[in-house]
MARBA-3410 file (N, C-alpha, C, O; in Angstrom, 1 decimal):
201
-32.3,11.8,85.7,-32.6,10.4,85.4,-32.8,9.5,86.7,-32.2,9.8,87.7 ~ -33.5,8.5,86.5,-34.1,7.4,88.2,-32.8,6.4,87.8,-32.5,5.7,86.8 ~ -32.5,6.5,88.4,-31.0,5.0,88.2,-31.6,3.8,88.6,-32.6,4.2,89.3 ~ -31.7,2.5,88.5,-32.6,1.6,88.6,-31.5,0.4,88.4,-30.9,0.3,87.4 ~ -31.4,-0.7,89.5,-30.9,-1.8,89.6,-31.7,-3.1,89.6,-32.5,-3.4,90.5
-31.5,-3.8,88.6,-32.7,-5.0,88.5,-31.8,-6.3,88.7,-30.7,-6.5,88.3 ~ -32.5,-6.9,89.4,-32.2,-8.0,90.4,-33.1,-9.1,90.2,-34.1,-9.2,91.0 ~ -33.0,-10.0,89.3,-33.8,-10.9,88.3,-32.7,-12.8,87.8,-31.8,-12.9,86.9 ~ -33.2,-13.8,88.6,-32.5,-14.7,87.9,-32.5,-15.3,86.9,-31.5,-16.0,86.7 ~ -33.5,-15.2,85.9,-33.9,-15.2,84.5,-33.4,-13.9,84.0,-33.8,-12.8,84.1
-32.1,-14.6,83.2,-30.8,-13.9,82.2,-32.7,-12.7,81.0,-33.0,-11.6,80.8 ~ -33.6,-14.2,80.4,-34.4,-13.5,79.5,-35.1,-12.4,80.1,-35.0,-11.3,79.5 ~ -36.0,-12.5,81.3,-37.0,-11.2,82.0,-35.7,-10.1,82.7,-36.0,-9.1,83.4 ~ -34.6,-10.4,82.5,-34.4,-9.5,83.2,-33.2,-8.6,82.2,-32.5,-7.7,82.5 ~ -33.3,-9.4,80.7,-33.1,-8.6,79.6,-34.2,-7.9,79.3,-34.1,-6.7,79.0
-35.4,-8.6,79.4,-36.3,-7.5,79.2,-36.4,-6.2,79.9,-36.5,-5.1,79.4 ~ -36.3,-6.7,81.2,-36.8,-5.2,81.9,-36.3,-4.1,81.8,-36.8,-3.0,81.8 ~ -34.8,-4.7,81.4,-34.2,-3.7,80.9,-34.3,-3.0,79.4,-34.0,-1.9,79.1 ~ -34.6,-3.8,78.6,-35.3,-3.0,77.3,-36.1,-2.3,76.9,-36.2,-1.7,75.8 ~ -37.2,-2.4,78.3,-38.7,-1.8,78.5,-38.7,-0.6,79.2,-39.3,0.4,78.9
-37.8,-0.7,80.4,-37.6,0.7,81.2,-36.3,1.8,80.0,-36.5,2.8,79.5 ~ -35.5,1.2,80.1,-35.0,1.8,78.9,-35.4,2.3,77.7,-34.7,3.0,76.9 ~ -36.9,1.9,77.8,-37.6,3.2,76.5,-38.2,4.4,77.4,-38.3,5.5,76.9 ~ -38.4,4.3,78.5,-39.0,5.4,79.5,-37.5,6.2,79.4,-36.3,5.9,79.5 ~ -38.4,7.7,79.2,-37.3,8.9,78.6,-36.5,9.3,80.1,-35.4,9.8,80.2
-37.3,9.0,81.3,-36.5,9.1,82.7,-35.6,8.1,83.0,-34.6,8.6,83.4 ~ -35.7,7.1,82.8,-34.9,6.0,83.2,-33.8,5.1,83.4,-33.6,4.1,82.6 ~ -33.3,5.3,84.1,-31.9,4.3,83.3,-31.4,3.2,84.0,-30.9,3.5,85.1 ~ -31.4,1.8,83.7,-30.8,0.8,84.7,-29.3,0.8,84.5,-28.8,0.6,83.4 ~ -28.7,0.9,85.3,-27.5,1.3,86.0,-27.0,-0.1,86.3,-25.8,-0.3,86.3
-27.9,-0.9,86.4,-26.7,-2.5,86.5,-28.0,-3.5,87.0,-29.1,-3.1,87.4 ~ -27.5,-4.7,86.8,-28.2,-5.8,86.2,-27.2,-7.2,87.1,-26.1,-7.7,86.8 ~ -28.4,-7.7,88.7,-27.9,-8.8,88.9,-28.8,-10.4,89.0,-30.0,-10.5,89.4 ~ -28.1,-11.4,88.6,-28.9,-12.8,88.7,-28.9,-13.1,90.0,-29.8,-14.0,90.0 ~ -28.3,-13.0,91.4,-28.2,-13.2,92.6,-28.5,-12.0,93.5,-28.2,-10.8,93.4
-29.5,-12.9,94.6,-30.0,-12.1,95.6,-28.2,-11.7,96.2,-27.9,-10.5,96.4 ~ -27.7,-12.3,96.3,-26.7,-11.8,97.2,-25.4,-10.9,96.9,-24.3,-10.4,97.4 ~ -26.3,-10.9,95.4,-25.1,-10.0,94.9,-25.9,-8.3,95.0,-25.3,-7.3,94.5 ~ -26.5,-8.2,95.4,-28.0,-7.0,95.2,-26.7,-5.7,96.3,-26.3,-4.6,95.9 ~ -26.5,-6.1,96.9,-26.0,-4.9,98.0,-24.9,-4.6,97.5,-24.9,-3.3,97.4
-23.8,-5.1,97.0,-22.7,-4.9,96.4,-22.8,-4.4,95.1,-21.9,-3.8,94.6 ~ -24.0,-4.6,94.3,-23.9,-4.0,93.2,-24.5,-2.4,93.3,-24.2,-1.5,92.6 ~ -25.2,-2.4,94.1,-26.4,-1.0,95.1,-24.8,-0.6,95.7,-24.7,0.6,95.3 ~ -24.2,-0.8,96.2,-23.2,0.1,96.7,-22.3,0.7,95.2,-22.1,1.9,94.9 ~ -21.9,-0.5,94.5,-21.2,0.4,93.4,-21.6,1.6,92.5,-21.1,2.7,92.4
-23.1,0.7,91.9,-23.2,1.9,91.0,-24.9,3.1,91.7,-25.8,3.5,90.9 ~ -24.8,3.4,93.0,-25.7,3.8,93.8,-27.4,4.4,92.9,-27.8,5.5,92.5 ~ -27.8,3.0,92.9,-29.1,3.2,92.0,-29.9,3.8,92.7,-29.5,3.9,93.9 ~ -31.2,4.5,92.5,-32.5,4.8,93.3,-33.4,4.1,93.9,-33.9,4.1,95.1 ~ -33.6,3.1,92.6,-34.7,1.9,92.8,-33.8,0.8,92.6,-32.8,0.9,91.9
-34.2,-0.5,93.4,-34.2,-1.8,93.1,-34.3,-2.3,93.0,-33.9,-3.0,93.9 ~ -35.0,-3.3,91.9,-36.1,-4.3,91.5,-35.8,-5.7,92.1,-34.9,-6.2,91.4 ~ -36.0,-6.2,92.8,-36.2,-7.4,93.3,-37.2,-8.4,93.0,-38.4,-8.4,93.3 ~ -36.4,-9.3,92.5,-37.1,-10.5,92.4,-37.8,-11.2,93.9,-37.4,-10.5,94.9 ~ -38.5,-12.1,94.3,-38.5,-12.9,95.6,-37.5,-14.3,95.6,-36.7,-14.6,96.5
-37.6,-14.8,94.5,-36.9,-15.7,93.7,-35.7,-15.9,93.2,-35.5,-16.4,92.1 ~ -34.8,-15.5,94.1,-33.2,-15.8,93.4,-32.6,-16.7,94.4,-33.1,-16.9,95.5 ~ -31.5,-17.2,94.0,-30.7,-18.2,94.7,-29.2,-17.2,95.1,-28.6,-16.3,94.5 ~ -29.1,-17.7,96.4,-27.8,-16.7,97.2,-28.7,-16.0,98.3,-28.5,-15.9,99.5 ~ -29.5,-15.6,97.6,-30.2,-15.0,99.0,-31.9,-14.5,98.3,-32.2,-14.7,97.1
-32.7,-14.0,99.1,-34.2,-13.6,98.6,-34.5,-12.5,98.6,-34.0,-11.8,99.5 ~ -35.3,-12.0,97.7,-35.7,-10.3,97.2,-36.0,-9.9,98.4,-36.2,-8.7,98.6 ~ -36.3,-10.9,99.5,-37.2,-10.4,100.8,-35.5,-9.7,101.8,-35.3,-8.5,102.3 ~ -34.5,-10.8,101.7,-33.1,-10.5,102.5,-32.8,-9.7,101.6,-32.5,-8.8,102.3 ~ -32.5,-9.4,100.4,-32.0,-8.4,99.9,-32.8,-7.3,100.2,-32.0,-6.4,100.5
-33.9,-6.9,100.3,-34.8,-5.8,100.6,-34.5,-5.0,101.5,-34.3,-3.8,101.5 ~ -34.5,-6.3,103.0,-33.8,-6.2,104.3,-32.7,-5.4,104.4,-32.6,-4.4,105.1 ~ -31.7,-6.1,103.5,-30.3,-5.4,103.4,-30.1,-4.4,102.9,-29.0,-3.9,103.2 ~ -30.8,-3.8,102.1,-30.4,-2.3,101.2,-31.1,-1.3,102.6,-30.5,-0.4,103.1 ~ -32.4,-1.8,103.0,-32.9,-0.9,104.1,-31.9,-0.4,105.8,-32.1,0.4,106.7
-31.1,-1.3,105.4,-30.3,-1.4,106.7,-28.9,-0.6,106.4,-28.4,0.1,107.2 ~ -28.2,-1.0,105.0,-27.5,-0.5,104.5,-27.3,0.4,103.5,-26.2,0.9,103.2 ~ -28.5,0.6,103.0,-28.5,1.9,101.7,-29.8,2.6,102.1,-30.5,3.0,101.1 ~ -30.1,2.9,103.0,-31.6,3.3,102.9,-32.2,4.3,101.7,-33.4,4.5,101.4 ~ -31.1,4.8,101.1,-31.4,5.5,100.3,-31.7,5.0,98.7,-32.1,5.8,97.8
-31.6,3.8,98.6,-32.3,3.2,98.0,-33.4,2.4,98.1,-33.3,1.6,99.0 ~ -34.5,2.6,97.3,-35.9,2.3,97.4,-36.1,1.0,96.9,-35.9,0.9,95.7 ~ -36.5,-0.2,97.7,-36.8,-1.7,96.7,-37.8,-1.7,96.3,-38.7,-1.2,97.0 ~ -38.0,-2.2,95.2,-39.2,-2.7,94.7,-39.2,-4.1,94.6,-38.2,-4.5,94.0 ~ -40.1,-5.1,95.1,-40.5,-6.3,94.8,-41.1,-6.7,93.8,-42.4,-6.7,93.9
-40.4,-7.2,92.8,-41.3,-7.8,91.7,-41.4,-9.4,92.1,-40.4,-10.1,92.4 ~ -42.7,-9.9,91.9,-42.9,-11.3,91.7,-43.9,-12.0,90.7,-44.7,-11.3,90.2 ~ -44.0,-13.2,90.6,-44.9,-14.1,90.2,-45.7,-14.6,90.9,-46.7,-15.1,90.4 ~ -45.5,-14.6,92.0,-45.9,-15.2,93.4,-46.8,-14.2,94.0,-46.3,-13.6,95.0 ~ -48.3,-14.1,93.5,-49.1,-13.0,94.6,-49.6,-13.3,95.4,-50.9,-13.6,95.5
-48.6,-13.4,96.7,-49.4,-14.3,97.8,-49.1,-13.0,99.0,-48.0,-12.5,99.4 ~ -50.5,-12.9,99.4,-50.2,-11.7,100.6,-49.2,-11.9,101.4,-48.2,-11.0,101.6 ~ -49.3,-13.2,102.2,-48.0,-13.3,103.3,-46.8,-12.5,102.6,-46.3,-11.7,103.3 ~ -46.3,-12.7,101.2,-45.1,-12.0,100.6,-45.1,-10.6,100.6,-44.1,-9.9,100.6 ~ -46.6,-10.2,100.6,-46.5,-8.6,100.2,-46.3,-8.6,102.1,-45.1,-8.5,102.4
-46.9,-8.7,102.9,-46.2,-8.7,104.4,-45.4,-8.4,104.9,-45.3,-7.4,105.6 ~ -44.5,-9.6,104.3,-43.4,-9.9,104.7,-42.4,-8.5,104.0,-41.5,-8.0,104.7 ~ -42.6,-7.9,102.9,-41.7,-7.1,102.0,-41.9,-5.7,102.4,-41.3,-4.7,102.1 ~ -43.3,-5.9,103.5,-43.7,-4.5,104.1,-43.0,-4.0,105.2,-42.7,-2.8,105.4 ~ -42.7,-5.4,106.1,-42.0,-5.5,107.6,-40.3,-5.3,107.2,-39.6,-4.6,107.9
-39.9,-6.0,106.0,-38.6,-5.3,105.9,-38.3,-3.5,105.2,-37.3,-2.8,105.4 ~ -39.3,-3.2,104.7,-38.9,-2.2,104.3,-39.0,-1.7,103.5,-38.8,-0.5,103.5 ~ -39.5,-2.5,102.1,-39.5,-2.2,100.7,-40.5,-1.0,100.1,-41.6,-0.8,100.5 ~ -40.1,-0.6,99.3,-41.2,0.9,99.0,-42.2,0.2,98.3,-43.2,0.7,98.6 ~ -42.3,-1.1,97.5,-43.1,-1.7,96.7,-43.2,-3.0,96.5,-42.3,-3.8,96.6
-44.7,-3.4,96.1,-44.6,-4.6,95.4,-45.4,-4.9,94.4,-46.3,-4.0,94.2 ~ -45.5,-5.8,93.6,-45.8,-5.7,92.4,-45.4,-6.9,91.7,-44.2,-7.3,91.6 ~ -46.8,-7.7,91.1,-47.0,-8.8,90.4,-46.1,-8.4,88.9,-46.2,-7.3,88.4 ~ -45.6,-9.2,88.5,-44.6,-9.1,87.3,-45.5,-9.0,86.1,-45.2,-8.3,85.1 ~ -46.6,-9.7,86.2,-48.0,-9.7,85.1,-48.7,-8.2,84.6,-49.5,-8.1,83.7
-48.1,-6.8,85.6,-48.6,-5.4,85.5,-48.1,-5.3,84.2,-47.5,-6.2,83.7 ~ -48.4,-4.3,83.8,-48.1,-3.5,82.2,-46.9,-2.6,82.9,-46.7,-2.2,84.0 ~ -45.6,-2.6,81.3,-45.0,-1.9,82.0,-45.1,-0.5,82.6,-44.5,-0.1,83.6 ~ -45.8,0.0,82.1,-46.5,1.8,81.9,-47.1,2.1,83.4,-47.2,3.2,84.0 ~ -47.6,0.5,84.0,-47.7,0.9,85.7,-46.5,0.8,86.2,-46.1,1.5,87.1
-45.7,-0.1,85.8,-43.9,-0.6,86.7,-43.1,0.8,86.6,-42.7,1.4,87.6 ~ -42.8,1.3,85.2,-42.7,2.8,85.4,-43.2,3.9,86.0,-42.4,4.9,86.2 ~ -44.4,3.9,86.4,-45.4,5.0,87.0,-45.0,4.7,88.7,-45.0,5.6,89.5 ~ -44.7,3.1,89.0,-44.6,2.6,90.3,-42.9,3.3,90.5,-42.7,4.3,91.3 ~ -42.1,2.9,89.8,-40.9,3.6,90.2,-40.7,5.1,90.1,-40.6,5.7,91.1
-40.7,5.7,89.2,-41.3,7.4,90.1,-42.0,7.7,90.9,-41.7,8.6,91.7 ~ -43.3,6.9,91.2,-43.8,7.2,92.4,-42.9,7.0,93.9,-42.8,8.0,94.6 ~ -42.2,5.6,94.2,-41.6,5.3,94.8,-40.2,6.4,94.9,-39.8,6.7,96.0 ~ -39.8,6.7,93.8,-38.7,7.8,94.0,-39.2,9.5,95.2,-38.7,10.2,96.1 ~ -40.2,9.3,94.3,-41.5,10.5,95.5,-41.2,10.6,96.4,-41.0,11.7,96.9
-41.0,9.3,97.1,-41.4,8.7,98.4,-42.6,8.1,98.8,-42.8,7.7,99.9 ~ -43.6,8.0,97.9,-44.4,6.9,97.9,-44.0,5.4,98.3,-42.9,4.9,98.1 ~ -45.1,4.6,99.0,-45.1,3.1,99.0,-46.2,2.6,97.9,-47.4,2.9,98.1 ~ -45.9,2.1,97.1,-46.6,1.3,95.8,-46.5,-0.5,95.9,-45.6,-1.4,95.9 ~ -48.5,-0.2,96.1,-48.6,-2.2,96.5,-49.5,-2.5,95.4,-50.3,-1.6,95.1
-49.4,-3.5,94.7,-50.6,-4.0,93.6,-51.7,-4.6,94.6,-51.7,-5.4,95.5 ~ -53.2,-3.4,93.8,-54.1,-3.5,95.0,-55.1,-5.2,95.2,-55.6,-5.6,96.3 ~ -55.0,-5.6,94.3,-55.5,-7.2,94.7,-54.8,-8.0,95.5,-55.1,-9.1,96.1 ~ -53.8,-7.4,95.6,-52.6,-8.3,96.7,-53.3,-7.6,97.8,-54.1,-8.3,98.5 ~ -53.3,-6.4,98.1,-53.3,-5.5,99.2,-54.6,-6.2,99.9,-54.6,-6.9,100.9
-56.0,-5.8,98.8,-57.0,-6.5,99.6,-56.7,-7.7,100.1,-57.0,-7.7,101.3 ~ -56.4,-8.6,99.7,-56.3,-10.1,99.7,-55.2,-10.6,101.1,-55.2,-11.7,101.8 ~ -54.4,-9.3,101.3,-53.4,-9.3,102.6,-54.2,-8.9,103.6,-53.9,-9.5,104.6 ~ -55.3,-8.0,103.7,-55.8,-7.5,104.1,-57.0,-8.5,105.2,-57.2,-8.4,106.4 ~ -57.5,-9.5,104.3,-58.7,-10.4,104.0,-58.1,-11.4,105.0,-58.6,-11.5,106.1
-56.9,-12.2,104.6,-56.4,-13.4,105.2,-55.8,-12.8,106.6,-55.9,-13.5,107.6 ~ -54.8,-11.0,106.7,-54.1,-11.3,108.2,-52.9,-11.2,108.1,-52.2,-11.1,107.1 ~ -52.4,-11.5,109.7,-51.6,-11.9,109.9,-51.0,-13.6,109.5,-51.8,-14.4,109.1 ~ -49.9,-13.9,109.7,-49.9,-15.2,109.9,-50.6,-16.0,111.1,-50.7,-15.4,112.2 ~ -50.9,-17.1,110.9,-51.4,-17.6,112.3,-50.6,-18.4,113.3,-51.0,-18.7,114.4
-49.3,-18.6,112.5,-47.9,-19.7,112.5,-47.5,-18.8,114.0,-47.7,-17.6,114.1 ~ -47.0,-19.4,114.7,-45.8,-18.7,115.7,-44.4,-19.1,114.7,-44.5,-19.8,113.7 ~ -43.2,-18.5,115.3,-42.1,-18.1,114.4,-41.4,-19.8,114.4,-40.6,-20.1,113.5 ~ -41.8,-20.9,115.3,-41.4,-21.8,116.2,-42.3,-23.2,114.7,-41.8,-24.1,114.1 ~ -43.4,-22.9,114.6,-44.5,-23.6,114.1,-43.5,-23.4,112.4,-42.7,-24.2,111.8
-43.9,-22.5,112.3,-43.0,-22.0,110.6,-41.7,-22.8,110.5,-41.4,-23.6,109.6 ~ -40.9,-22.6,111.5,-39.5,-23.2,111.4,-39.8,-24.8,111.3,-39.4,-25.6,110.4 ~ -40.8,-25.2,112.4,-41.1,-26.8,111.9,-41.7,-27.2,110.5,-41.3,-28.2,109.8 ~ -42.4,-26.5,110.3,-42.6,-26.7,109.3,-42.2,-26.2,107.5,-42.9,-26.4,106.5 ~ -41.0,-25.6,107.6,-40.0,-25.1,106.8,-39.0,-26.8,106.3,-38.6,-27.2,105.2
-38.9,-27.2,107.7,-38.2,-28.6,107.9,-39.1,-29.8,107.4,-38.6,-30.7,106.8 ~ -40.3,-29.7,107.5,-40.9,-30.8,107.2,-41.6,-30.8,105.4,-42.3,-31.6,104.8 ~ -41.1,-29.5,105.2,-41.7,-29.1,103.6,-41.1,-30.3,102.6,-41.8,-30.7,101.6 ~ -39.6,-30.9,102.8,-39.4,-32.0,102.0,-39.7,-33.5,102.4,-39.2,-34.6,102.1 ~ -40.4,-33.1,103.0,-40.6,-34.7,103.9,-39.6,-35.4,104.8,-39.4,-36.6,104.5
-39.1,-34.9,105.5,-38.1,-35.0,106.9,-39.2,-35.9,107.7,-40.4,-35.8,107.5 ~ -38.3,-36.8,108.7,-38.9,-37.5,109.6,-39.0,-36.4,110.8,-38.3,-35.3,110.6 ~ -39.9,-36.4,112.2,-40.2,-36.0,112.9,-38.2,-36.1,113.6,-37.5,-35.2,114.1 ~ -37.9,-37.1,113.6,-35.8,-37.4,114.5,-35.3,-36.4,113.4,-34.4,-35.7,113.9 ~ -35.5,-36.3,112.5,-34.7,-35.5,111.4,-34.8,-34.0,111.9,-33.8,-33.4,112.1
-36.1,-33.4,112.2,-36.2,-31.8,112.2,-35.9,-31.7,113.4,-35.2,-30.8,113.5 ~ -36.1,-32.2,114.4,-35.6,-32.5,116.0,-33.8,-32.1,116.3,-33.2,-31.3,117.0 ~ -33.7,-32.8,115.5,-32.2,-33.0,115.3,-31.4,-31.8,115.0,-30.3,-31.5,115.5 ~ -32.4,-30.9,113.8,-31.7,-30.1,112.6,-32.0,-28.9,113.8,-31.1,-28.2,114.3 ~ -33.6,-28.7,114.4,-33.4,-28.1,115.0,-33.0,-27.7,116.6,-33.1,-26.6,117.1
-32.8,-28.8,117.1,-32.6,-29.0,118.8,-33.5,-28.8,119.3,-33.8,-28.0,120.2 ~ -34.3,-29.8,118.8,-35.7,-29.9,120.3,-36.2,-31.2,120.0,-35.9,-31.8,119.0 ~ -36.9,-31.5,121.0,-37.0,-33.0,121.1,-38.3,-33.6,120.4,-39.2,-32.8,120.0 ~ -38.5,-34.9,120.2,-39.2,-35.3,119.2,-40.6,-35.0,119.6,-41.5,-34.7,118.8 ~ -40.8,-35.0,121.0,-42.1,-34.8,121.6,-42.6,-32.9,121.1,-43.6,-32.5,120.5
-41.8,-32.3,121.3,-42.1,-30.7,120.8,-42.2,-30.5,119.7,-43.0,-29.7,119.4 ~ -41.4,-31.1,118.7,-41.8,-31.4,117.0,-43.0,-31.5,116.7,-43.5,-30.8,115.9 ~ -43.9,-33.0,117.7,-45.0,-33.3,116.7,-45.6,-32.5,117.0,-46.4,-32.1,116.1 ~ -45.6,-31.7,118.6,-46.6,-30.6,119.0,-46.7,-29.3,118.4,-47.6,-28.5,118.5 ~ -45.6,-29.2,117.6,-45.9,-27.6,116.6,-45.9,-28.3,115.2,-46.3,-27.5,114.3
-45.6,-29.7,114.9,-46.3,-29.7,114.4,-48.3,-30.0,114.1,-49.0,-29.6,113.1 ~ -48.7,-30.6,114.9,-49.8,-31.0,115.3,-50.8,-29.7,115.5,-52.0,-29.7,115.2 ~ -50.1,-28.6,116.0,-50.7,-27.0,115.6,-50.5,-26.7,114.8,-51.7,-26.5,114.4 ~ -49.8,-26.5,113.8,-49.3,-26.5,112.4,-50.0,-26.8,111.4,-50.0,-26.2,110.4 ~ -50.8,-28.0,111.7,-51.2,-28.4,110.8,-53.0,-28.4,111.1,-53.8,-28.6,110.2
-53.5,-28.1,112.5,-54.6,-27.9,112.6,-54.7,-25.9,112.0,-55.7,-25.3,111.5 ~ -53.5,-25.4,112.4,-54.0,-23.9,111.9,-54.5,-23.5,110.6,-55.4,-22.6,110.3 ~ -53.7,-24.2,109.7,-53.3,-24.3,108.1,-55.0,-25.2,107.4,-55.5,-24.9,106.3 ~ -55.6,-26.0,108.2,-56.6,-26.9,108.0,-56.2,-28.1,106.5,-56.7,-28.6,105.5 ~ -54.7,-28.0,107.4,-54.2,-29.3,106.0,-54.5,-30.5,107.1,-54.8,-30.4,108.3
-54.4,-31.9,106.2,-54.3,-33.1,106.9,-52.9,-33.6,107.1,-52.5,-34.1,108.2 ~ -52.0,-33.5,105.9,-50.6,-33.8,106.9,-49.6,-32.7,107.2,-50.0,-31.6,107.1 ~ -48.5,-33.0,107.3,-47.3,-31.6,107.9,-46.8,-31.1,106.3,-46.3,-30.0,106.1 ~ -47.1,-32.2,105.4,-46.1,-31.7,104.0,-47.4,-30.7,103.4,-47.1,-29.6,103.0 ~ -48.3,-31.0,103.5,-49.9,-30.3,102.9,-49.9,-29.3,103.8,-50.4,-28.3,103.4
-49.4,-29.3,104.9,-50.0,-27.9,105.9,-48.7,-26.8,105.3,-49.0,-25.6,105.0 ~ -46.7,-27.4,105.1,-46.4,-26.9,104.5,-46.7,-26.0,103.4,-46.4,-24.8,103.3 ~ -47.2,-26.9,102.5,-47.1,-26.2,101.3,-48.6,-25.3,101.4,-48.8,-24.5,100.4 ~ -49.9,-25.3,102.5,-50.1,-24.2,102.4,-50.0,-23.1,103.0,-50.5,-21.9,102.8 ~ -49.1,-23.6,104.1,-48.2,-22.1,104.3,-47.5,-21.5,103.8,-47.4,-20.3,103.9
-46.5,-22.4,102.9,-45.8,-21.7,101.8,-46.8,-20.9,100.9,-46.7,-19.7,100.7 ~ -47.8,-21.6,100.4,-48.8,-20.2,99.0,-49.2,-19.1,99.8,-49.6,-18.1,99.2 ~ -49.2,-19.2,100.8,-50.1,-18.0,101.7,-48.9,-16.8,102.0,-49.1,-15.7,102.5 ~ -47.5,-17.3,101.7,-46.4,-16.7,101.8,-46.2,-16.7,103.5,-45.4,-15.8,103.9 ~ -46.8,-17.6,104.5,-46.2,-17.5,105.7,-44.9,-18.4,106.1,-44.7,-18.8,107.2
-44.1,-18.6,105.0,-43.2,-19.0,105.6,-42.2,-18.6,104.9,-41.0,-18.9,105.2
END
């Protein structure tokens, strides 16, 4: 049997998943958490195969929990489930480690075929993300530009993110002023949020 840990903040989808993989005659989920930060502690007790990760939990992100099983369990395989098909994310889930990713919208009969595969030793990416990561790139952000503009996502004054992050107001507007020409937004909150859909931040 594939032991399988699902890692889901919605108590409802993540009753489901387990009702749906639980008809697959291999399968068995082994434990069931609503927090990213609970993922490693529960992966150490009951030592699943696979992981299902959300991107979306509070405590920590399917991206740091991904991180963490690969550093700490390598022997378990993550899988990224999201809602969010934004290449930057499949990226980012590549650079930590994760065996997979995968839009939550698949049928289950591929999410089952994805986690055997992944047990293989396969890496499993849903291929419209893939091209689409493929198409856009890298990020264009330096690690410095993102941080500014992580800060400026709720609308912080230019003394506010200066502050939060120790640099002075003159180097703020200048990453952000790059920031926001890279993104081809007009202000820092717009260049935000389309760095956030593109998953670069």
């Amino acid at each position: 049997m594939i032991r399988v840990l699902v890692a889901e903040d919605q108590s409802m989808v993540r009753g489901a998943l387990r009702a749906l993989l639980e008809l697959e005659p291999d399968i068995t989920v082994v434990a069931e958490v609503g927090r990213g930060d609970e993922v490693l502690a529960a992966a150490r007790e009951h030592a699943p195969d696979v992981a299902l990760l959300d991107i979306e939990m509070p405590g920590r992100d399917g991206l740091e929990a991904a991180r963490e099983l690969a550093a700490e369990l390598p022997g378990v395989r993550a899988v990224v489930l999201t809602t969010f098909g934004r290449p930057g994310f499949l990226r980012r889930a590549m650079e930590v480690g994760a065996a997979g990713f995968l839009v939550k919208d698949a049928p289950v009969a591929e999410l089952a075929r994805s986690i055997r595969a992944v047990v293989a030793g396969e890496r499993v990416i849903d291929r419209e993300l893939a091209a689409a990561a493929l198409a856009i790139g890298a990020t264009p952000l330096s690690a410095r530009e993102a941080d500014v503009l992580r800060e400026a996502a709720d609308g912080a004054t230019v003394a506010d993110i200066a502050r939060r992050l120790f640099l002075s107001e003159g180097t703020v507007r200048n990453y952000l002023s790059s920031a926001i020409g890279k993104t081809g937004a007009r202000t820092r909150v717009e260049a935000a949020r389309v760095a956030a859909d593109k998953g670069w931040l």
